[in-house]
C-alpha positions in Angstrom: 0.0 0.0 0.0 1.1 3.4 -0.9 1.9 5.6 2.0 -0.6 8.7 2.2 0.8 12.3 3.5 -1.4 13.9 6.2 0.5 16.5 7.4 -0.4 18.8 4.7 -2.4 18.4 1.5 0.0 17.9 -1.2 0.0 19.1 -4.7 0.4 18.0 -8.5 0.5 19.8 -11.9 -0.1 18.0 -14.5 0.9 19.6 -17.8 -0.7 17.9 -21.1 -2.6 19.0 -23.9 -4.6 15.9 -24.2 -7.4 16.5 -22.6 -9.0 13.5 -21.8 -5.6 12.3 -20.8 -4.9 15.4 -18.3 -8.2 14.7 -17.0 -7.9 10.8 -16.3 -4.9 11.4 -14.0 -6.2 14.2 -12.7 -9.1 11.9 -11.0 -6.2 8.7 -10.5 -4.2 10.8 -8.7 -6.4 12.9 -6.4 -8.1 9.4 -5.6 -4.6 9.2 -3.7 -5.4 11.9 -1.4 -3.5 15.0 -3.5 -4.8 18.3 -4.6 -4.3 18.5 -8.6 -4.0 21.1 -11.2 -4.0 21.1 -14.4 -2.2 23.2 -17.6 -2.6 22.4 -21.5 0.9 24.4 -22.0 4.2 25.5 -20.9 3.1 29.0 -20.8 0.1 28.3 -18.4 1.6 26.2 -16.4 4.1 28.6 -15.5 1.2 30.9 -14.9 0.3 28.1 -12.2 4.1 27.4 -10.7 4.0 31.4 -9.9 0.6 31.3 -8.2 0.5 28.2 -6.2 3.4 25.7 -4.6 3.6 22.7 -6.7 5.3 19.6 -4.6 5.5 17.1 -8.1 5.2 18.2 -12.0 3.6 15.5 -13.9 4.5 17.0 -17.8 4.3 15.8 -21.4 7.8 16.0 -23.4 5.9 17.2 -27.1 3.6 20.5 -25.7 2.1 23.0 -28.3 4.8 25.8 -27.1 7.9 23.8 -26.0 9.4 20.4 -24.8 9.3 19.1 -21.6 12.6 18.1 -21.2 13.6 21.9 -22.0 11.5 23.1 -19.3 12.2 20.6 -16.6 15.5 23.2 -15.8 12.8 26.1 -15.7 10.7 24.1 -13.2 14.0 23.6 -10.6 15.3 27.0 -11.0 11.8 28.5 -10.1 10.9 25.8 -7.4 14.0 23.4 -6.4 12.1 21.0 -4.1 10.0 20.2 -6.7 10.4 17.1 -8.6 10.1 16.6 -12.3 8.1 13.5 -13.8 8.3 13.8 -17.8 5.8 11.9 -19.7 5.8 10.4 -23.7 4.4 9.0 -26.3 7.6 7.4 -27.8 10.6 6.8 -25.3 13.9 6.8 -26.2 17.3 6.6 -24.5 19.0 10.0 -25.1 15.8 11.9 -24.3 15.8 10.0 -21.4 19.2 10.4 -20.1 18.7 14.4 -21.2 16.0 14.3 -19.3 17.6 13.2 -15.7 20.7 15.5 -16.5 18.3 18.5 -17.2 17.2 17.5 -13.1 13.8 15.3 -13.9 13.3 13.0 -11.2 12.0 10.3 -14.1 11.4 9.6 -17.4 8.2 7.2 -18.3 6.1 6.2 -21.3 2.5 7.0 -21.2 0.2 4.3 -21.3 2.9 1.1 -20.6 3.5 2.9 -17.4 0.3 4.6 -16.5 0.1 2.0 -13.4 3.6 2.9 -12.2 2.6 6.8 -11.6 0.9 6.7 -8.4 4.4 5.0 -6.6 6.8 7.0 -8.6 4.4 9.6 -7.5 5.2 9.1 -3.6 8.7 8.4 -4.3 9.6 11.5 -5.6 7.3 13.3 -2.9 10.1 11.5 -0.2 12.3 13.2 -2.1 10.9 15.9 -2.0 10.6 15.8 1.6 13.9 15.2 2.3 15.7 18.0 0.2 13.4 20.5 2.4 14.6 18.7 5.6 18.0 19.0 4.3 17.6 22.4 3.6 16.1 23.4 7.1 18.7 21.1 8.9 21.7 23.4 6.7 19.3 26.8 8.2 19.7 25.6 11.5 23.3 24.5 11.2 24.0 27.9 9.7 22.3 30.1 12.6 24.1 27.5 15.0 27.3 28.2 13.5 26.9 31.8 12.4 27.6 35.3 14.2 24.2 36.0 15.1 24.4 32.6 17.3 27.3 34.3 19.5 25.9 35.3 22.6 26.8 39.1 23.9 26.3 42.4 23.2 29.3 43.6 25.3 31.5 46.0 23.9 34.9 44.0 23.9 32.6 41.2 22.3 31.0 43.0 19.8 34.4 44.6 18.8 36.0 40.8 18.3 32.7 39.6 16.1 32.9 42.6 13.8 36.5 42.0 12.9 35.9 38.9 12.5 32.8 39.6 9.9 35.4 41.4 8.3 37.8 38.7 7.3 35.2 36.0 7.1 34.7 36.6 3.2 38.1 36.5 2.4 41.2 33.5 2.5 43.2 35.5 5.0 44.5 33.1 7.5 43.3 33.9 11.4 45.0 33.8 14.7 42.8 33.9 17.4 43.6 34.3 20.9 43.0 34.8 24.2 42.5 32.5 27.5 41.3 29.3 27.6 37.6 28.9 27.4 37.1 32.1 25.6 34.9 30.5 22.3 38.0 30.5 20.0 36.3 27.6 18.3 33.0 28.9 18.2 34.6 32.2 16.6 36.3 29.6 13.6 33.0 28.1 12.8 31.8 31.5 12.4 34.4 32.8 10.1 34.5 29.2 8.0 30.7 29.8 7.4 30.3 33.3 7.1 33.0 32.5 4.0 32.7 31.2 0.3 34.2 27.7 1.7 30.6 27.5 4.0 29.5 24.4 1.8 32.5 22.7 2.5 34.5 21.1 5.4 35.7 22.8 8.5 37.7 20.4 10.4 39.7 20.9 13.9 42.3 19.4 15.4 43.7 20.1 19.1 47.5 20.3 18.5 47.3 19.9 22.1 45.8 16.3 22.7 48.5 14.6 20.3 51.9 13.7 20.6 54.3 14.9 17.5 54.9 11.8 16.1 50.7 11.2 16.5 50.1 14.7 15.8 52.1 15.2 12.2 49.8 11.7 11.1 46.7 12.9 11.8 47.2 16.5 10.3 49.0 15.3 7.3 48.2 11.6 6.9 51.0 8.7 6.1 51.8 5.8 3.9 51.2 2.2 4.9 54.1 0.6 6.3 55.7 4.2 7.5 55.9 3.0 10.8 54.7 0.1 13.3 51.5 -0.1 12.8 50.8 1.6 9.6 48.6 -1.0 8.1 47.1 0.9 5.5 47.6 4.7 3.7 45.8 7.2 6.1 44.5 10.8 4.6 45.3 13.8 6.9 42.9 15.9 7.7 44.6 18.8 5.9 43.4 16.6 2.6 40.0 16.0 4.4 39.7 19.8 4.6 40.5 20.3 0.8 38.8 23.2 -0.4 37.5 24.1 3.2 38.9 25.6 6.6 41.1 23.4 9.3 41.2 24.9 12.7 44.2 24.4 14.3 43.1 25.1 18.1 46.3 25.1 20.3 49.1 25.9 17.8 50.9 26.9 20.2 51.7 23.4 21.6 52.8 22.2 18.3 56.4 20.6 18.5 59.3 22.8 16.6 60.2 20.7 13.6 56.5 20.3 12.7 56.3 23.8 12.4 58.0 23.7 9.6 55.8 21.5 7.9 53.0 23.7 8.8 54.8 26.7 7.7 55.5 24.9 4.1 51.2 24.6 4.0 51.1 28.1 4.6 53.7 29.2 2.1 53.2 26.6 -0.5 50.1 24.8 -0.1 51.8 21.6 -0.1 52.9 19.1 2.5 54.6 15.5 2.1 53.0 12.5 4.5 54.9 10.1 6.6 56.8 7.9 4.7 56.0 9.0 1.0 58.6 11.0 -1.3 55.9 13.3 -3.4 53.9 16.3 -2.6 50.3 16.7 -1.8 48.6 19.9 -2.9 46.2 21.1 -1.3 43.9 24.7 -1.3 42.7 24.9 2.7 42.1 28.2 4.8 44.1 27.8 8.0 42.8 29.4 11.6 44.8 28.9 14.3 44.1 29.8 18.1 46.2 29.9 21.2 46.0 30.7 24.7 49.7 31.5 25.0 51.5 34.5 24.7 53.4 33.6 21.4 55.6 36.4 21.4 57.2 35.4 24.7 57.3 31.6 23.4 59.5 32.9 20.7 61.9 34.6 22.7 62.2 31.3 24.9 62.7 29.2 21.4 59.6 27.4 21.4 57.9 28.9 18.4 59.1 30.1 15.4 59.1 33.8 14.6 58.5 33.2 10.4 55.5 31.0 11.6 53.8 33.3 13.5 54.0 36.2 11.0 52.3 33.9 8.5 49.5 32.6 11.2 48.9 36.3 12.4 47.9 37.9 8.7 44.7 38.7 10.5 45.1 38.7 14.5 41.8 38.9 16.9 42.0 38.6 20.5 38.6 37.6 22.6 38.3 39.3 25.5 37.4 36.8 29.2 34.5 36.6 30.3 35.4 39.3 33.4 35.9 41.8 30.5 32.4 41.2 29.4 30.3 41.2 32.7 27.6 42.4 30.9 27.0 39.2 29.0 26.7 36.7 31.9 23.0 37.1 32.0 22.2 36.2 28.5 24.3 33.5 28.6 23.4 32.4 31.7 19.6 32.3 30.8 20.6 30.6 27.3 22.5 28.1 29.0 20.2 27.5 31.6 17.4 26.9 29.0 19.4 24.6 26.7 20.1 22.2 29.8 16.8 22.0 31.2 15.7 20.4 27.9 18.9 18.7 27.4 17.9 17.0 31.1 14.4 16.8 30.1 13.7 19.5 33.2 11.3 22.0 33.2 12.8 25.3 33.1 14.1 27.2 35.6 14.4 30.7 36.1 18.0 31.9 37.4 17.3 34.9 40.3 18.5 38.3 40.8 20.9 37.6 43.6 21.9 34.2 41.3 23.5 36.7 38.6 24.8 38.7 40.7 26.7 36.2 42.3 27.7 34.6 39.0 28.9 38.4 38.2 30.9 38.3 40.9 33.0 35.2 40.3 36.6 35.8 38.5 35.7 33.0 35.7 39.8 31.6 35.1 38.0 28.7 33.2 35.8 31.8 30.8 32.6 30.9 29.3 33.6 27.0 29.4 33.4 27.1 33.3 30.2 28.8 33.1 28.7 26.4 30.8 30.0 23.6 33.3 28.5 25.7 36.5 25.1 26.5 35.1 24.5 22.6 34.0 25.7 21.3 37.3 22.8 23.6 38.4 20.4 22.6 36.5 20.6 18.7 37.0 20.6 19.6 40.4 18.4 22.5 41.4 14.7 20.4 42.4 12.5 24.1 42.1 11.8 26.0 39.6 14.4 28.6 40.0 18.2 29.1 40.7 19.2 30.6 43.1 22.5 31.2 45.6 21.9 28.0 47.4 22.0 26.3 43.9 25.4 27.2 43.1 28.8 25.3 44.1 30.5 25.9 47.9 33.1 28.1 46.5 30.4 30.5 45.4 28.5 30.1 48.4 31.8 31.0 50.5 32.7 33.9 48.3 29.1 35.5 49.2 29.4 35.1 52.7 32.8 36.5 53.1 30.9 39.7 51.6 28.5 39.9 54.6 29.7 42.0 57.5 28.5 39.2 60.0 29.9 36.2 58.5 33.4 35.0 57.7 34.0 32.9 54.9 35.9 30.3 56.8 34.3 31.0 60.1 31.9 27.9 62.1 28.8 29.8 61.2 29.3 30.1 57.7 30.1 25.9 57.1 27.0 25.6 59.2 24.8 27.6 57.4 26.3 26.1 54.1 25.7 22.4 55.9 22.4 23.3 56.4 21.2 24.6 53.2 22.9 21.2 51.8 20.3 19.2 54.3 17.5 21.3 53.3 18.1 20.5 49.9 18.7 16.7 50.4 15.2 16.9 52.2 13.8 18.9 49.5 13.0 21.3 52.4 11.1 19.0 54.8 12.2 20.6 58.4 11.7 17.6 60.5 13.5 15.3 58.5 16.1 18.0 58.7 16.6 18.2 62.1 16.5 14.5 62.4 19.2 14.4 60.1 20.9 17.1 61.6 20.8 15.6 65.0 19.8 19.0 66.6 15.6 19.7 68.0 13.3 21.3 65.4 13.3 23.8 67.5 17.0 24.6 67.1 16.9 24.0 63.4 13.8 27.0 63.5 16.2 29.3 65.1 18.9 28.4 63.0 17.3 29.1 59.9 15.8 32.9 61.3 19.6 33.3 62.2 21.0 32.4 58.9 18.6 33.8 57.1 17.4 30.3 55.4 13.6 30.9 56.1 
């Protein structure tokens, strides 16, 4: 049985200028459940494309004021998702094959095939389907990745995303740098798609989290039998990002010798792998980030000088997340929201005083330690809303060492922290509390009114 489409009602032109023919599918094919129209021509049917969204074209090749085949590139350029079914009278093989280059989903014979309409019908409906997924899944993908999808409107951020709109359209290589945690990757998936390289690969590699001998493999791939346990020729991902962007995140770990071989991409666009004699060419866009200073790691030897000059053609530093205060909120709340339904949680609502303390915090570990905070808060805050007591110790020290009563490393302050912790554990049932506690419920009242816990 044919599979019917529900969601919406979908729609088929047929274009023929028999008659009697036209109308006969017409009636087969909205038996299936599809709304049909009908043209005798090219030049009404385009009249029909223009006014109403056509899912499948069902058309004739011979038509009073053109050929089908012809018009099937007309039909795609106007409408992409929909598919192309060209009919005739007399099949043949190169009108055929013209037909599927010209971007006709099929190419059948009227009559022989008449019973083989209604499933190429629904076939090229899933295909259909599918392209427009496709297409929404690239949207998505694309506000993911793109600038509007960095979170901020800070000054020092908003400085850092408009240079990098700036060299986004062109092949400049980028340095980006600044402290760890900072969104140095997020920034290079920004750039790559923002650029005229967006339909193809952007790959990264942590120059970090390899050793060199491991490291100058993956980036630049071997031959089989170049060392124990080269079984088999490996492509580098400098070849997997042909015609794309690699991010090289860490470059300032890299070892000195392989430098050099990076240095030869840059200069040359070519590289030799492990254990083969030949060059491989390739045409990548490099970005590179680092959280070190790489001026001083030249002076100590570390890096080369000639290097860095080619990786810093375009230089952008991202400011930490202490130099963009402002910004904790938003990201907070959008961080806060994408874990709740990450944890399948209903949402909770960060407080005043939560912020504030957040704003407080110095943030070593940048929007990466934030991230980490705020879902450790979420998976597990019980209520509706985060607050003080939802945070870690160490931010629950560093508020009380702001009161005027209350040392952060006084008795009184771990007690009070203690019994927030039990409060919590009980989901705020006071007798269990004080059970717990080991202290009367009477004590635990007077504790709380002291401490403020009420």
């Amino acid at each position: 049985m044919p599979r019917t489409y529900t969601a919406t009602l979908k729609t088929v032109l047929i274009i023929d200028d028999e008659e009697k023919l036209r109308t006969l599918l017409a009636r087969i094919i909205s038996l299936e459940g599809f709304e049909v129209i009908q043209a005798p021509d090219l030049k009404s049917a385009l009249k029909k494309l223009e006014q109403t969204e056509v899912d499948v074209v069902l058309c004739d090749v011979k038509l009073p004021d053109g050929n089908g085949v012809d018009f099937a590139p007309t039909i795609k350029a106007r409408s992409p998702f929909t598919e192309v079914i060209l009919l005739t009278a007399y099949g043949n093989i190169p009108d055929g094959v013209q037909a599927i280059k010209n971007g006709a989903f099929d190419y059948i014979t009227k009559g022989d095939d008449n019973n083989k309409i209604i499933p190429l019908l629904y076939r090229a409906l899933e295909k259909a389907e599918l392209s427009r997924r496709v297409k929404q899944l690239e949207k998505q993908l694309g506000a993911k990745y793109s600038f509007e999808g960095i979170i901020g409107k800070s000054k020092p951020i908003l400085a850092a995303i408009e240079l990098a709109r700036k060299v986004a359209p062109t092949d400049a290589t980028v340095l980006l740098t600044g402290e760890t945690g900072t969104g140095k990757e997020v920034f290079a998936q920004a750039i790559h798609h923002a650029s005229n390289r967006s339909s193809q690969h952007f790959v990264a590699i942590n120059c970090s989290a390899f050793s060199k001998d491991l490291l100058e493999s993956e980036m630049f791939g071997h031959k089989a039998g170049a060392f124990t346990g080269a079984m088999k020729d490996k492509r580098g991902l400098f070849e997997e990002a042909h015609n794309g962007t690699i991010f090289l995140d860490e470059v300032g770990e890299m070892a000195h010798d392989l430098q050099a071989k990076l240095l030869r991409v840059l200069e040359t666009g070519e590289f030799i792998k492990v254990g083969e004699s030949k060059s491989t060419k390739v045409d990548v866009r490099i970005i590179a980030a680092t959280n070190r200073d790489l001026q001083k790691e030249i002076e100590a030897g570390h890096f080369r000088q000639d290097l860095f000059y080619r990786l810093s053609v375009f230089q952008i530093k991202l400011p930490a997340l202490r130099e963009r205060v402002a910004d904790i909120e938003p990201l907070v709340k959008f961080y806060a929201s994408t874990f709740a339904i990450k944890t399948n949680q209903q949402p909770k609502q960060p407080t005043a005083e939560f912020i504030d303390a957040l704003k407080k915090h110095l943030w070593n570990g940048n929007i990466r330690e934030l991230k980490n905070v705020i879902e450790r808060c979420v998976i597990l805050e019980s209520s509706t809303e985060l607050t003080v007591n939802s945070l870690p110790q160490e931010f629950q020290y560093a508020e009380a060492s702001q009161g005027n009563s209350m040392s952060a490393f006084s008795i009184a302050s771990v007690e009070k922290l203690h019994i927030q912790k039990v409060l919590n554990y009980t989901q705020n049932n006071k007798a269990e509390t004080a059970r717990l506690l080991d202290i009367g419920l009477a004590t635990l009242y007077r504790k709380l009114k002291e401490y403020k816990l009420e």
